[in-house]
N, C-alpha and C positions, 0 to 999 in steps of 0.2 A: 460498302456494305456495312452496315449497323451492326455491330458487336453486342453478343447476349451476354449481359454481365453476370461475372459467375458470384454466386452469394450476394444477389439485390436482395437491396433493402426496397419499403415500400417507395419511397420516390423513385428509385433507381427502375423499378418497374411501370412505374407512370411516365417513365422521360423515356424509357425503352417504345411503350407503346406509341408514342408519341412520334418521336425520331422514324419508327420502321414504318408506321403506316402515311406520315408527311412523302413519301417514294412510291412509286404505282410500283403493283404487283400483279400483269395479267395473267394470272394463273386460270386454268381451266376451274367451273364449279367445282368440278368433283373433286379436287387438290385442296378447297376451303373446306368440304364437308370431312375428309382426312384428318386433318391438320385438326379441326374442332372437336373428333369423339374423344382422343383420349382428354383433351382439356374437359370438356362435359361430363364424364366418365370421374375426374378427379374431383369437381365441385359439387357431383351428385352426393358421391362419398361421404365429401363431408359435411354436407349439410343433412344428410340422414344418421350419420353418425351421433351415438348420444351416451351419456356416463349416468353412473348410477344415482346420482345428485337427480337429474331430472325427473329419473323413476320415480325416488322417493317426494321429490316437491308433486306430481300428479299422482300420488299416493295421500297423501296427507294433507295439501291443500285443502281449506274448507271452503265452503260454497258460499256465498254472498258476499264478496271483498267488491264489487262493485262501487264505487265511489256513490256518495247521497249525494245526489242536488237534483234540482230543479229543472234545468235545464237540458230539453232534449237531444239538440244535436251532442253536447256533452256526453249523453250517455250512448249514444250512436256511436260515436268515435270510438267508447271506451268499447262495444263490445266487437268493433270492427278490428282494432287490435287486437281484443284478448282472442279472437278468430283466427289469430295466425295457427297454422297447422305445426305443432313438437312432438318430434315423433317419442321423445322419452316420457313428455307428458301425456301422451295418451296411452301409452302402454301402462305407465302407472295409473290414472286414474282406473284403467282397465283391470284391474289385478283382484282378485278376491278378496273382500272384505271393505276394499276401496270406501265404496257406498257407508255402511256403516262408519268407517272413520269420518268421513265428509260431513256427517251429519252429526257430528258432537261441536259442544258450543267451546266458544274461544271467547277471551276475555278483548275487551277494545283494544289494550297494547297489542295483545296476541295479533287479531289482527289486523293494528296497523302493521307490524314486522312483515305479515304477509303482504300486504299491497306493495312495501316499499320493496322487497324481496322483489314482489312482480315487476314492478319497474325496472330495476337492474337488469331481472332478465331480461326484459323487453330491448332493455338498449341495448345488452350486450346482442340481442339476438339481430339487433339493424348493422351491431359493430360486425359481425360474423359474414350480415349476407356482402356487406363493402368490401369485407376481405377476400370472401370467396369471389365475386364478380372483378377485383385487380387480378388476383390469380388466374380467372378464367381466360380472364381478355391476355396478361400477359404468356400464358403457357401456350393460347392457339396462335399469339402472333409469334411466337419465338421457333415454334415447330414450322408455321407457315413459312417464316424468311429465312427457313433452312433449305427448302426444295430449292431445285436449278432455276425453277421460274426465276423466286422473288430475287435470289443471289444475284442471278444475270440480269437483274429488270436497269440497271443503271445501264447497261448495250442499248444500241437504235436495233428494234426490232419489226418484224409484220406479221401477221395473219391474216390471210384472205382465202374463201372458200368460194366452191361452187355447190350448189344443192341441186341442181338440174341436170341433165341431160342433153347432150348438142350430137347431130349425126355429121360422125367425121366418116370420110372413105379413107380404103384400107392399101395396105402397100405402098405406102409412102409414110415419112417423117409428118407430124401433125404438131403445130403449135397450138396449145390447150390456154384457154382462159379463165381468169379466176373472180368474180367478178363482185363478190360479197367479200365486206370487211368486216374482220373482228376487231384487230386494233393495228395501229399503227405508228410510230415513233422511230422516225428517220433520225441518220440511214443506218442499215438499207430501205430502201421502197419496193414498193409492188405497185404499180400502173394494168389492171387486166389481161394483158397478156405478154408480159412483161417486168424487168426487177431493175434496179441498178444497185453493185456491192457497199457504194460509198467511198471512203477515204482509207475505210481498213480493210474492206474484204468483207466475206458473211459467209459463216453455215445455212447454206442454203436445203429445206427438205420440201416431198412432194408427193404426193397419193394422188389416182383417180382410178374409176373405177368402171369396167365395160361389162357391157350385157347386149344381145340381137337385137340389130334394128330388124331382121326378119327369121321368122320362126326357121327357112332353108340355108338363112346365113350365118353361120354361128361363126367367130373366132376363135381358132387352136392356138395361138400365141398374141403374146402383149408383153412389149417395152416400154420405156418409160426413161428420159434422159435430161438432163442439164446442160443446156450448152450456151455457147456464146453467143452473142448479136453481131454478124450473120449467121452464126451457125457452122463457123470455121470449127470452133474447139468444143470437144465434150468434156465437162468438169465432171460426171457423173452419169451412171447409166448402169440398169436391172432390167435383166432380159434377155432374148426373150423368153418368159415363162409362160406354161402351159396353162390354159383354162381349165374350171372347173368344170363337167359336165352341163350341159346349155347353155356354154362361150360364158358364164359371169369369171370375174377376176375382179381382187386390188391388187394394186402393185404401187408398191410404196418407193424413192431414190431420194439420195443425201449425196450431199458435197459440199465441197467451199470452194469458192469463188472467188479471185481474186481482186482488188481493192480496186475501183474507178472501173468497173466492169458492168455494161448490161447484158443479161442475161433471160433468159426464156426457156419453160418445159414445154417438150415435145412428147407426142407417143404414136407408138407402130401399131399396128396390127393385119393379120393378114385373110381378111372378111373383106367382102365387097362395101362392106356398108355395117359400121354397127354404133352402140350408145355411146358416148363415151360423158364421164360428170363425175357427181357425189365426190366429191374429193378438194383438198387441201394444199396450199403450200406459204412456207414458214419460212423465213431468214433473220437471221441474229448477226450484230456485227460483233467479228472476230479483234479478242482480245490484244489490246497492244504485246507483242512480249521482247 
């Protein structure tokens, strides 16, 4: 795992970024959009943030510092820049009396000081957004490859779902299949309806989710288990729990597995006939220790 150096400097944060994002991190979206408010939230900050220097320069700036010449796109560029939005400068040009000062004459040095002034600003203001955009990129990625995701993304891991619905019959053991991939990076694996643990073992997890296959058949319980390939040993098993009013239920089960093990989820239920889908199952290889 990539170490977040404490007290970077600006390279130390570009070789940071660099280093954590060269390693996959499948995290769920909503773990990237986490990880990114408070960085967004810090570069808002401080790029709206502004000291009394800028007040007073869109205070007192005079009007027509426009560079002379001839030349159009020249003058395009220039007012395409001086269009960048400051929020100190517009509060001062905004201020009362503002207008009247703007409109007194300045001597040609006067203002050239002002144009070159402008300049400076300008660059410090491209220096500013460089700095803010290292910071943003490094403070989302340093929050990001602190969740269990990115930490554990160097394990063989899988995710694979189902979004549909299959009718299993009820009162017996059910092997359930998983049949959409999200990602995958053996071992462990997932094959449809079926895993193997690998060389180490895996935290194996599992959801599905039941609803009537007919309006007079509804489901009062539902389990849900991890077992062996045949099905000698149960590594884990939730259940059975009671349904919600019109037989719906999730029902979520975790375990670990032992290493060079295949494995399969099954589920019970005690309906003639009902949904059974919408659900998920996960394996990570377990840590040397």
């Amino acid at each position: 795992m990539v170490q977040v150096p404490l007290d970077p400097e600006n390279f130390d944060k570009v070789n940071y970024i660099i280093k954590a994002w060269a390693r996959p991190c499948q995290a769920p979206w909503y773990i990237y959009i986490e990880a990114l408010k408070p960085a967004l939230l810090t570069a808002f900050i401080t790029l709206a943030t502004f000291g009394w220097d800028d007040v007073a320069r869109g205070y007192f700036r005079p009007r027509g510092l426009g560079r002379r010449t001839g030349k159009r796109k020249s003058r395009g560029r220039a007012r395409g820049l001086r269009g960048i939005p400051e929020l100190g400068d517009l509060v001062g040009k905004n201020l009362p009396g503002a207008a009247e000062i703007k409109g007194e004459k300045w001597s040609n040095l006067g203002k050239t000081l002002w144009r070159i002034d402008s300049l400076t600003q300008l660059g410090l203001f491209f220096w500013l957004v460089a700095d803010v955009t290292e910071d943003l990129a490094f403070n989302f990625t340093s929050v990001l490859y602190e969740t269990v995701w990115c930490q554990a993304s160097t394990l063989g891991r899988f995710s694979y779902r189902r979004d549909d619905y299959l009718t299993v019959p009820g009162n017996r053991w059910w092997r359930v299949s998983y049949d959409v991939q999200d990602y995958e990076f053996p071992m462990p694996n997932w094959t449809v309806t079926q895993g193997f643990s690998g060389g180490s073992g895996a935290i194996v997890g599992a959801t599905m989710s039941i609803k009537p296959r007919f309006a007079d058949d509804e489901a009062t319980h539902l389990s849900i288990r991890i077992v062996d390939l045949p099905g000698l040993t149960v590594f884990a098993e939730t259940g059975p729990g009671e349904t919600k009013p019109g037989g719906l239920m999730d029902i979520p089960v975790s375990g670990s597995v032992p290493r060079g093990t295949f494995f399969a989820v099954e589920v019970f239920h005690d309906a003639a006939f009902a949904l059974i889908g919408n659900g998920f199952v996960t394996g990570m290889q377990e840590e040397d220790t």
